[in-house]
C-alpha positions in Angstrom: -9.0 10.1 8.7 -8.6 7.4 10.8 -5.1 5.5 10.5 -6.4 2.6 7.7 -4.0 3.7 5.0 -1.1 1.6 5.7 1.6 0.1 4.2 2.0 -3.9 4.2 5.9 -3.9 5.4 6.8 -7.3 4.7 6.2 -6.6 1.1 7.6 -3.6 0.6 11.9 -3.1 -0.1 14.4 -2.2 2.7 15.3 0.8 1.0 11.3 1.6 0.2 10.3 1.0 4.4 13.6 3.0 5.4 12.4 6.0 2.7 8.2 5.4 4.4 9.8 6.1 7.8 11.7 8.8 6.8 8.6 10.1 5.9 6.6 9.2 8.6 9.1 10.5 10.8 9.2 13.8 9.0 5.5 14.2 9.6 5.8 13.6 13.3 8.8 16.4 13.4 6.6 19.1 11.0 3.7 18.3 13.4 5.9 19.7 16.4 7.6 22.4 14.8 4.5 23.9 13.5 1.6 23.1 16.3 2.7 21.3 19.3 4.7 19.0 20.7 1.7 17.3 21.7 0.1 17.6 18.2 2.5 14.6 17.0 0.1 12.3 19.1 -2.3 12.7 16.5 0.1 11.4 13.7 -1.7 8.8 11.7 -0.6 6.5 8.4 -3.2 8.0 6.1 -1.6 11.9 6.3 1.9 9.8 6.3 0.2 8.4 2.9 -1.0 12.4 1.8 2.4 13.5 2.4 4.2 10.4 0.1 1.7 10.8 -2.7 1.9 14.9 -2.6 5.5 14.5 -3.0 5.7 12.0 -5.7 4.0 13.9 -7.9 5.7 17.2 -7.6 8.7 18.2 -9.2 9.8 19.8 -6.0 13.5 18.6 -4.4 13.3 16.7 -1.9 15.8 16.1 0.8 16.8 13.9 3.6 18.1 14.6 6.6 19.3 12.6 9.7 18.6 13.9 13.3 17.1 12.1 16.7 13.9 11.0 17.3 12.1 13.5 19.6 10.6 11.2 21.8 13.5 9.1 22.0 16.6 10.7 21.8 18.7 8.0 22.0 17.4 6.5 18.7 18.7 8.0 15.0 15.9 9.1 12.8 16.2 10.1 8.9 13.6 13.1 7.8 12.4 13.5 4.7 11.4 17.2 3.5 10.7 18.3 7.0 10.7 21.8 4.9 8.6 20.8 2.4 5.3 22.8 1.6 3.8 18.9 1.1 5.0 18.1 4.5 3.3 21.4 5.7 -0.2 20.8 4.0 -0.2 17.2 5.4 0.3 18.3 8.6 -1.8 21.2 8.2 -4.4 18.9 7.1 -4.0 16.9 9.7 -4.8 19.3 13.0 -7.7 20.6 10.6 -9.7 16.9 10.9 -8.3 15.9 14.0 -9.8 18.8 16.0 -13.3 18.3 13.3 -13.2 14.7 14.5 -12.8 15.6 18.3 -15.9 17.8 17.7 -17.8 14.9 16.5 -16.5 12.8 19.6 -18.0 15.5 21.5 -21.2 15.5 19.9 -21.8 11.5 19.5 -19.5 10.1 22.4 -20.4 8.6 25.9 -19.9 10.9 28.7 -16.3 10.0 29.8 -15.0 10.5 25.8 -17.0 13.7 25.7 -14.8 14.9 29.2 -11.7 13.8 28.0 -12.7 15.5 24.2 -13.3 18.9 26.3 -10.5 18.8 28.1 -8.6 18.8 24.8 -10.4 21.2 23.1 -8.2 24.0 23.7 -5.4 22.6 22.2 -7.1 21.2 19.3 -9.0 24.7 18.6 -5.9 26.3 18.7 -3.6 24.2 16.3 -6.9 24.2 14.1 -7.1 28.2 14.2 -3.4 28.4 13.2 -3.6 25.0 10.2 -6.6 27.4 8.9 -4.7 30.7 8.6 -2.1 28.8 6.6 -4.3 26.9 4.4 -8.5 28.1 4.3 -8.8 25.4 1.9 -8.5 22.6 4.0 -10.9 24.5 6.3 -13.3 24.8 3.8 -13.2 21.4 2.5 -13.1 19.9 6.1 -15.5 22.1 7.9 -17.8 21.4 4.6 -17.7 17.7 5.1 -18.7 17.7 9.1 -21.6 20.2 8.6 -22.5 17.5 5.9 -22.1 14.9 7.6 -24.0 15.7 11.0 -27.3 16.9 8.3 -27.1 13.1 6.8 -26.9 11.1 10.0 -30.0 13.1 10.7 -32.0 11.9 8.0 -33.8 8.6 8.8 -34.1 7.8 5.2 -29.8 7.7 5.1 -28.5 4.8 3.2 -24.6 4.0 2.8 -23.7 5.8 -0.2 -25.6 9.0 1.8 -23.1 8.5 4.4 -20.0 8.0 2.6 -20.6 11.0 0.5 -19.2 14.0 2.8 -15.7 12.0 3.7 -15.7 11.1 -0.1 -16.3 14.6 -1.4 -13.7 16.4 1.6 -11.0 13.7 -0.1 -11.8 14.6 -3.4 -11.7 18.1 -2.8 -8.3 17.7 -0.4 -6.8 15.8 -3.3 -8.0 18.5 -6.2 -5.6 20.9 -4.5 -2.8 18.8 -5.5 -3.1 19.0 -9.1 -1.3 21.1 -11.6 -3.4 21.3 -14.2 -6.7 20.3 -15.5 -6.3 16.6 -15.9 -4.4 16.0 -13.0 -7.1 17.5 -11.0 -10.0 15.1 -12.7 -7.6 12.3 -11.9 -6.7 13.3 -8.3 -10.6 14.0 -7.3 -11.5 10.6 -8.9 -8.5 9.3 -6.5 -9.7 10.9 -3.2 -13.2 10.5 -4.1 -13.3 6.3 -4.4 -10.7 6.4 -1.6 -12.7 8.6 0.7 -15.0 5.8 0.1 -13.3 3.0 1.1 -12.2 5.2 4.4 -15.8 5.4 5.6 -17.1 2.5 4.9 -14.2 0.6 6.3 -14.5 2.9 9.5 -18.1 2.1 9.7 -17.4 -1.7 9.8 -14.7 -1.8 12.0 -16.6 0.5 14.5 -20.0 -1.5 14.0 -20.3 -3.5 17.2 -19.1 0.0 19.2 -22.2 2.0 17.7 -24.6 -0.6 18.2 -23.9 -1.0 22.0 -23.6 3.0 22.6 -26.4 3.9 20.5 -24.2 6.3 17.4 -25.0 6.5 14.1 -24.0 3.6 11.5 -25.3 3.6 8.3 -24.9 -0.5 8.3 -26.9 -1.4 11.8 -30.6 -0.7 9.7 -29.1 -3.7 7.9 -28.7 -6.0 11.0 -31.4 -7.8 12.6 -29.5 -11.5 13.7 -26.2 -12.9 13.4 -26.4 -14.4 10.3 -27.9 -10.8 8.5 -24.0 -9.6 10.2 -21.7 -12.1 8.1 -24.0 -11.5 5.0 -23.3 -7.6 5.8 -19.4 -8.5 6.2 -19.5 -9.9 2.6 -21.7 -7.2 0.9 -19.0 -4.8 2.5 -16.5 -6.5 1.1 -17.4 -6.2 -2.3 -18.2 -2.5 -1.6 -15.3 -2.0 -0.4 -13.3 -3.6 -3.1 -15.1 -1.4 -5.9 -14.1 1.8 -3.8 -10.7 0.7 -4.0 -10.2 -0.7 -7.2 -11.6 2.7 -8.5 -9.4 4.5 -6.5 -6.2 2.9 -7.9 -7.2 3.1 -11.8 -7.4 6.7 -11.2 -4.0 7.0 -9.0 -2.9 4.6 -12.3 -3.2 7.8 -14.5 -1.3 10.0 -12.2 2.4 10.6 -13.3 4.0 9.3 -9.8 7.8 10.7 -10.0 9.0 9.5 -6.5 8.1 7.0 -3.5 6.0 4.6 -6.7 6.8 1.3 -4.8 5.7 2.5 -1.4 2.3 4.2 -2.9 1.7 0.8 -4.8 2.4 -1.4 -1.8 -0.3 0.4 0.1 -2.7 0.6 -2.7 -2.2 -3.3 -3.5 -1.2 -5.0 -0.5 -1.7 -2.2 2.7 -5.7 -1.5 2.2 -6.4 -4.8 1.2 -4.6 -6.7 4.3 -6.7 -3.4 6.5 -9.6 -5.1 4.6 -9.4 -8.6 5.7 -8.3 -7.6 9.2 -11.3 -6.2 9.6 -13.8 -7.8 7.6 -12.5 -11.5 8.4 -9.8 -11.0 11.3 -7.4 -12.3 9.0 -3.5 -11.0 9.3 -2.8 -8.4 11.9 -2.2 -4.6 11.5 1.1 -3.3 11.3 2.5 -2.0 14.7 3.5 1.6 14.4 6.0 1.2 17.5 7.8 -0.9 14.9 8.7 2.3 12.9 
């Protein structure tokens, strides 16, 4: 995933940003512990989003601790669940697509990202080997989706909903796992499904102008042909977009959220949406992460 599942920060609570960090933060810290120090470069908002939503629907204690920040130990850091199995999966989870989505760099990128991909991926094959012994799962599902994916960019006749289905199906899968029983896991695949979605396609957008002057796939450039065929796209996307969310949040609606509610509803109801416009419209700016 690709960093779009933020928070909006101005909206949320002191207490709720200071508890998101803690989290965020804790995610950075598992990603050392159990890969790399270098691994925690590849910390992004949608696994700090996994790890919130895993834990707030899990009856499993969850503690707080204070320490330093790693990278700067002159600055105080709180850590939520660092020994968490949640904290472990999303971290886990998170080696698994990053080294899948280096692959797919090597495969699609121009010739100075596919040197730099090889010259990382040593490191990423390795914390991928290890996230895979712990959890096959997430192997399964992610290694599913990027076979999937490279079979449907192939396919001339590919339309949007085509190329949104492998990221939407690895979410829904990802997110099944997560489930205690039967209803929880229609409600959490209906979740990751819509969301997985909105991912894609907002991904797609934002990397549009990118594809079309190196030549990758994009399922939208079939539907450009001028300038003004690119602001009626912008607006069709939009409404895609907001049905993929929308979606998403009647089914995270049903879940029985026990912990971190007003930081999973901020992002659901004010984080994608202000990703949306920034993208879409250039309205509002994204949230700096050196800010946390």
């Amino acid at each position: 995933m690709f960093g779009y599942v933020q928070i909006e920060k101005s909206e949320l609570l002191v207490k709720e940003y200071e508890t998101y960090k803690s989290i965020y933060c804790a995610l950075c810290k598992t990603l050392g512990k159990e890969y790399s120090v270098f691994a925690r470069f590849i910390l992004s908002y949608d696994f700090t989003f996994f790890a919130a939503l895993s834990m707030g629907v899990h009856d499993q204690k969850v503690c707080f601790n204070k320490g330093r920040c790693t990278f700067n130990p002159l600055k105080k850091c709180v850590f939520c669940g660092t020994g968490n199995d949640n904290m472990k999966k999303a971290a886990a989870l998170s080696v698994i697509t990053a080294f899948y989505k280096l692959k797919d760099d090597i495969r699609d990128g121009r010739i100075g990202k596919k040197i730099r991909s090889y010259l990382v991926y040593p490191f990423f094959s390795r914390w991928r080997k290890k996230a895979a012994q712990k959890y096959p799962e997430y192997e399964e599902a992610v290694s599913a989706m990027s076979q999937m994916q490279e079979q449907v960019e192939e396919d001339q006749m590919c339309h949007i909903d085509m190329a949104a289905e492998p990221t939407a199906k690895m979410l829904a899968s990802v997110m099944e796992m997560q489930a205690k029983n039967e209803m929880e896991k229609r409600i959490f695949s209906e979740l990751g499904y819509h969301l997985g979605r909105w991912i894609y396609f907002i991904d797609a957008v934002d990397d549009l102008e990118k594809d079309k002057k190196d030549g990758n796939f994009n399922p939208f450039l079939k539907y450009i042909k001028d300038e003004g065929d690119n602001e009626n796209l912008k607006k069709y996307c939009n409404e895609v977009l907001n049905q993929s969310m929308c979606l998403s949040y009647n089914a995270y609606n049903l879940a029985d959220i026990k912990r971190f509610k007003g930081i999973l509803d901020n992002i659901y109801l004010k984080g994608l949406p202000f990703v949306q416009r920034k993208v879409l419209f250039g309205k509002g700016e994204f949230n700096d992460e050196e800010s946390l």
